[in-house]
C-alpha positions in Angstrom: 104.7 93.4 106.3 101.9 95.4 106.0 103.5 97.9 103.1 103.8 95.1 100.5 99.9 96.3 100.3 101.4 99.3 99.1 102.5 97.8 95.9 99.2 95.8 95.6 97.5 99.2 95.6 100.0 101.0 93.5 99.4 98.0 90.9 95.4 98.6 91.2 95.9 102.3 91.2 98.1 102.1 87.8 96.0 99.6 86.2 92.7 101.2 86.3 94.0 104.9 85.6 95.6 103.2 82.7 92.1 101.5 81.5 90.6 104.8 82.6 92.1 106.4 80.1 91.6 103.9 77.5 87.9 103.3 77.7 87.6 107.6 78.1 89.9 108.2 75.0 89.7 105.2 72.2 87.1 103.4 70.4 87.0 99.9 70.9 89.4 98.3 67.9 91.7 101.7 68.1 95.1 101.0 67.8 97.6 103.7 68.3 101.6 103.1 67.2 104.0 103.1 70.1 107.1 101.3 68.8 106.4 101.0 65.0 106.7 96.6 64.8 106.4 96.3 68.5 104.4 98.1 70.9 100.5 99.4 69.9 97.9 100.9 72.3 94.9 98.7 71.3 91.7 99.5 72.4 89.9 95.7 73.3 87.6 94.3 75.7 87.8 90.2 76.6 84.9 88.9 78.1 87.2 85.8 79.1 90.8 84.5 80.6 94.0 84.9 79.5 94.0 84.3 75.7 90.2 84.8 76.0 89.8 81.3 77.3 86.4 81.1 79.0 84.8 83.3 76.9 81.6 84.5 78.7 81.9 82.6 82.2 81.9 85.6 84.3 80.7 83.8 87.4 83.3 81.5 87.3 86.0 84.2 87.6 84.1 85.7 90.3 84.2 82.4 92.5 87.6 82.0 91.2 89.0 85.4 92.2 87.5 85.6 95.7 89.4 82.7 96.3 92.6 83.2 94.9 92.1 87.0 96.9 91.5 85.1 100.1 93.9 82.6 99.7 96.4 85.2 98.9 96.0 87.3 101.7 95.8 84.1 103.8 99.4 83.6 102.8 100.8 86.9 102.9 99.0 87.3 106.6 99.9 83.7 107.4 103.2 82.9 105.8 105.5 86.0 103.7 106.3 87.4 106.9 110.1 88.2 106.6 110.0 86.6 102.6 110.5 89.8 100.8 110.6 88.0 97.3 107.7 85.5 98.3 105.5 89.1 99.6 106.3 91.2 96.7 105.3 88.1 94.0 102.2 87.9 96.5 101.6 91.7 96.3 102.0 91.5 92.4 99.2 89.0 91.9 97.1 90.0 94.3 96.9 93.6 92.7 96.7 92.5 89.4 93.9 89.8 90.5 91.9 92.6 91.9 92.3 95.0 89.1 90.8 92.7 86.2 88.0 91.6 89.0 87.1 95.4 89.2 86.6 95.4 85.4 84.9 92.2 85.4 82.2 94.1 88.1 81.9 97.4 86.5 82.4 96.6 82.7 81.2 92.9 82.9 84.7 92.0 80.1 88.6 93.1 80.7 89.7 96.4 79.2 92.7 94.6 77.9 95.1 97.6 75.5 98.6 96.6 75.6 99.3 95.1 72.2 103.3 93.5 71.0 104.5 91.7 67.8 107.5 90.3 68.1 108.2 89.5 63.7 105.0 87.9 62.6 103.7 86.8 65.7 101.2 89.0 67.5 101.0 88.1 71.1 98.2 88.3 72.9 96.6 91.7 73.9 96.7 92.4 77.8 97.1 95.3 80.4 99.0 96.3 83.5 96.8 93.9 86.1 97.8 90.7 83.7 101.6 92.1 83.4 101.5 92.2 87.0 100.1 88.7 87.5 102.8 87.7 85.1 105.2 89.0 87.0 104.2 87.8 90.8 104.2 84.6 89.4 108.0 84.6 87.5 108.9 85.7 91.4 107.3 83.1 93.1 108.9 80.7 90.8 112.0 82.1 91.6 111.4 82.3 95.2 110.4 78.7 95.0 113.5 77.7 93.2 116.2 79.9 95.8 114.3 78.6 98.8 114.1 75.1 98.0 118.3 75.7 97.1 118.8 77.4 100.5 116.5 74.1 101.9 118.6 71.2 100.6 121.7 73.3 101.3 120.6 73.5 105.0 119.9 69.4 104.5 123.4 68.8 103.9 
């Protein structure tokens, strides 16, 4: 059980080399061409959510992530036991929760660098702790969706 941790670490450990690197090596507003049309290292800092909702309310995510981290590991401690899917999507946002709180402590905004376009829209900017959020929450959702089939299957 315990080495699910291993992926929240390996999520905190990628995600703040990654914005290691781009604080250390880019001006803010830098944007550097990985896939020309697609993929750009942009150099941007949100002082807010997802989308930059919130903008500026940096004690609420601090209440709000020390109770989604508790919560979490509450769960994982508590419940994922022997749910691989259900502890990995757990491990995902848990690392990725942690990684933009560190930010938030140290740099007081998100060090936010991954930037796609997909034709004319431009989707929002974000790095590896939001991509893993993103993801641990897709697996949950699927978790949800095979357990609650393998649930009324058992039912009938």
């Amino acid at each position: 059980m315990y080495y699910y941790y291993l992926i929240t670490l390996g999520v905190l450990i990628a995600d703040q080399f990654t914005k290691w690197i781009v604080v250390q090596q880019m001006e803010i507003g830098e944007r550097i061409t990985v896939i020309p049309g697609f993929l750009y290292w942009f150099s941007y800092r949100n002082n807010g959510a997802a989308w930059s909702i919130l903008e500026g309310k940096m004690w609420l995510f601090y209440i709000i992530t020390v109770i989604v981290v508790i919560a979490i590991i509450y769960i994982m401690v508590k419940y994922a036991k022997g749910k691989p899917l259900f502890s990995v999507s757990l491990a995902l946002i848990l690392g990725g929760a942690i990684g933009n709180f560190i930010d938030r402590i140290i740099h007081k905004e998100v060090v936010d660098f991954i930037s796609t376009v997909w034709g004319s829209y431009h989707f929002p900017i974000f790095n590896l702790a939001d991509s893993a959020l993103s993801v641990g929450v897709v697996l949950m959702l699927l978790y949800i969706i095979l357990d609650d089939r393998k649930t009324k299957g058992q039912e009938e």
